[in-house]
KOLLUM-524580 format. One record per residue (C-alpha): residue number from 1; x, y, z; residue in one letter. Coordinates in Angstrom, 3 decimals, m for minus. Layout:
! residues N
+-----+----------+----------+----------+----+
:   i :        X :        Y :        Z : aa :
+-----+----------+----------+----------+----+
: NUM :        X :        Y :        Z :  A :
...
+-----+----------+----------+----------+----+
***
This chain:
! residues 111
+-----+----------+----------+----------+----+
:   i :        X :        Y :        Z : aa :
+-----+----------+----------+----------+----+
:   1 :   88.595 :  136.347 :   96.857 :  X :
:   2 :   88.229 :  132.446 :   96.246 :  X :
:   3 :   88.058 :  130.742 :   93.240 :  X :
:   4 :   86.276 :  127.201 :   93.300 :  X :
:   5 :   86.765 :  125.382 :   89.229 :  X :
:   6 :   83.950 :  123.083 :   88.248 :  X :
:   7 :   86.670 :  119.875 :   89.113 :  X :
:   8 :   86.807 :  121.202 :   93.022 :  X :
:   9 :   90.080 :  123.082 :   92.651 :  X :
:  10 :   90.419 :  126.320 :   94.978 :  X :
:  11 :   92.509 :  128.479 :   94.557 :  X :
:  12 :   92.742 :  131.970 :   96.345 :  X :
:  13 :   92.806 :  135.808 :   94.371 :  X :
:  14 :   93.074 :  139.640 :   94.045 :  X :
:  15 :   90.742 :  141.714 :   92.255 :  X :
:  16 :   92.731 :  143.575 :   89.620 :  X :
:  17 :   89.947 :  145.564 :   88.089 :  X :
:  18 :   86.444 :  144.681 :   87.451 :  X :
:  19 :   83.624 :  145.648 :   84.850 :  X :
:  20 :   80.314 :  144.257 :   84.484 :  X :
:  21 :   80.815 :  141.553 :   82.983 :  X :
:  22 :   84.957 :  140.995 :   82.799 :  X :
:  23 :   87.187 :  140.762 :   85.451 :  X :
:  24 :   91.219 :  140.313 :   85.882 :  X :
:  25 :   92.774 :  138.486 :   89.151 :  X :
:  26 :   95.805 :  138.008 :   90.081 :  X :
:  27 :   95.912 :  134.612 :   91.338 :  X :
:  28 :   98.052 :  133.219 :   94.440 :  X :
:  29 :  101.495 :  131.811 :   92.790 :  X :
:  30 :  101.074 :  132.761 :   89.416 :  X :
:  31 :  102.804 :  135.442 :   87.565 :  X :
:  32 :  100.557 :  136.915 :   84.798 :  X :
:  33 :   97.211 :  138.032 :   85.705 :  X :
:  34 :   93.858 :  135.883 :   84.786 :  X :
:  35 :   90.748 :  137.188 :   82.754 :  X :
:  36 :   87.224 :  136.018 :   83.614 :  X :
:  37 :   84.181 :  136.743 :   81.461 :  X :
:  38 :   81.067 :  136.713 :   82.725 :  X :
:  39 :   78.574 :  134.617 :   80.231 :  X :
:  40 :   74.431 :  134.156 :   81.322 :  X :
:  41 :   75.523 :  134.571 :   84.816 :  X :
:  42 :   78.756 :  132.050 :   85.289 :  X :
:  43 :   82.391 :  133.247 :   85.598 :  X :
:  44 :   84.311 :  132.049 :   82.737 :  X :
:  45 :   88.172 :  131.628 :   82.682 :  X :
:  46 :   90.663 :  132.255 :   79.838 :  X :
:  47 :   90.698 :  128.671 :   79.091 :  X :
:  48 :   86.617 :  128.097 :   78.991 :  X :
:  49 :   86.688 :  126.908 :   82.360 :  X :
:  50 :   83.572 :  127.846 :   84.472 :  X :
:  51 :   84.270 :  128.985 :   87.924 :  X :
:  52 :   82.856 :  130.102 :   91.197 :  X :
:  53 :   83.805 :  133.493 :   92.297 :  X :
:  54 :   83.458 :  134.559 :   95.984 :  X :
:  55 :   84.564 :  138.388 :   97.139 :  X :
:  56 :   85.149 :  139.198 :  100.801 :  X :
:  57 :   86.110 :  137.526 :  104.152 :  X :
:  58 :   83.791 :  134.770 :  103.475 :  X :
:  59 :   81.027 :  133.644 :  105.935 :  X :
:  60 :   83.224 :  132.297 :  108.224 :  X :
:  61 :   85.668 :  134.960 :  108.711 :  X :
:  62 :   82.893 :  137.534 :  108.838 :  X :
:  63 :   81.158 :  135.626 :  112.343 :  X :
:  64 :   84.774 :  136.964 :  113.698 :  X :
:  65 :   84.388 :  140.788 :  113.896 :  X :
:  66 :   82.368 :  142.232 :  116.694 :  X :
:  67 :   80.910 :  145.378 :  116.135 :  X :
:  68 :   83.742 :  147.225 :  118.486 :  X :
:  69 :   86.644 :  145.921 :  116.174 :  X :
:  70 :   85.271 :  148.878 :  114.079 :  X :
:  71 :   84.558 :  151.780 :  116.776 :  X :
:  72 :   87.535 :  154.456 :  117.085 :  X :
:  73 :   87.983 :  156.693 :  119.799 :  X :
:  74 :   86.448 :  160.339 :  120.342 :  X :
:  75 :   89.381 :  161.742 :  119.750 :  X :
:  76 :   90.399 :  160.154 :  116.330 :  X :
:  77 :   86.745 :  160.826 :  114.991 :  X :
:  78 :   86.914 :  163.997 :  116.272 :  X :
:  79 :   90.185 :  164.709 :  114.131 :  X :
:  80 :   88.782 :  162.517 :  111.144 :  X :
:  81 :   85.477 :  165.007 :  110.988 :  X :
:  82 :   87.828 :  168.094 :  111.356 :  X :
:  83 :   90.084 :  166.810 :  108.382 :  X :
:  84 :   86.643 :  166.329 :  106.476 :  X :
:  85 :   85.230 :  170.087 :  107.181 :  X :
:  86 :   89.211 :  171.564 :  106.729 :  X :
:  87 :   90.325 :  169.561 :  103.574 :  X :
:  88 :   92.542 :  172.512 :  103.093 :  X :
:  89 :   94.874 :  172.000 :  106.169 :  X :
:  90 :   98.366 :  170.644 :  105.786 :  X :
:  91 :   97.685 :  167.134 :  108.198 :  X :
:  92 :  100.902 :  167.313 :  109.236 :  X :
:  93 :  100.393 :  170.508 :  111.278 :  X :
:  94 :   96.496 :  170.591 :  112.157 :  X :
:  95 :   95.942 :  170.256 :  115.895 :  X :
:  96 :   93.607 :  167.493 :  116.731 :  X :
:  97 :   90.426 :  169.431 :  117.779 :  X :
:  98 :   88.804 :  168.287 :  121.075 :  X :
:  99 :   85.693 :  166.717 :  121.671 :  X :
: 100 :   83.677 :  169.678 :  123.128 :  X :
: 101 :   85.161 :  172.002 :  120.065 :  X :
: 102 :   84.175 :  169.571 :  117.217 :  X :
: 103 :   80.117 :  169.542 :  118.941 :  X :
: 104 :   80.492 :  173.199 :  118.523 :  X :
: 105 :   81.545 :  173.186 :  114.697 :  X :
: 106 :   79.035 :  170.330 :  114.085 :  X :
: 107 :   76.441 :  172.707 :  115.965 :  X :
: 108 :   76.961 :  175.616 :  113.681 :  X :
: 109 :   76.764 :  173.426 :  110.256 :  X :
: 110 :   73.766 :  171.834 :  111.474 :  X :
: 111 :   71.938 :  175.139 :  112.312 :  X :
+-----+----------+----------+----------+----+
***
C-alpha cells in the first residue's frame, strides 16, 4: 500500500489488520506499527494528519500482468480440484489425478 500525507510525503506500507473504519500499518523503516482512523471519509493518522491511502499494485503495476501470468497447467488444476473434492488426503501422498480422471469425477458431481 502507499501512503501520500497532505504535505506530498509518500511513504510505502503493510496492512496489519483492518476494520471499517480503523486500520494499523506497518510502515517501511519504522519499528512500531501506525493507526489510521477513518473520519467522514479521510484516513486520519495518529498524529491528526490526513492521508491518502492506496491498496494494491497500483495502476501502473497492474497494466503489467497479462492474463496468462495467472493460467496454471492441466495438470496442477487438475491436482488443485482433487485436493478440493479429497480435503481428507494426506498431500504429501495423494497421486496427482490425470486430466481424463478429474472430467470423470467432475462428471459424476455434476450429474
Amino acid at each position: 500500500m502507499t501512503i501520500t500525507y497532505w504535505n506530498g510525503q509518500t511513504i510505502k506500507a503493510a496492512l496489519v489488520v483492518r476494520t471499517d473504519n480503523r486500520m494499523r500499518v506497518a510502515i517501511e523503516g519504522a519499528d512500531d506499527v501506525t493507526e489510521f482512523n477513518e473520519i467522514n471519509g479521510t484516513w486520519v493518522s495518529e498524529d491528526c494528519e490526513p492521508a491518502r491511502i492506496e491498496f494494491g499494485f497500483g495502476a501502473r503495476a497492474a497494466h503489467e500482468y497479462q492474463e496468462e501470468d495467472f493460467v496454471c497447467s492441466k495438470d496442477l488444476a487438475a491436482h488443485l480440484i482433487h485436493r478440493l473434492l479429497n480435503p481428507e488426503e494426506d498431500d504429501d501422498f495423494a497421486p496427482v489425478p490425470s486430466v481424463k480422471a478429474l472430467n470423470s469425477t467432475v462428471s459424476q458431481l455434476v450429474m
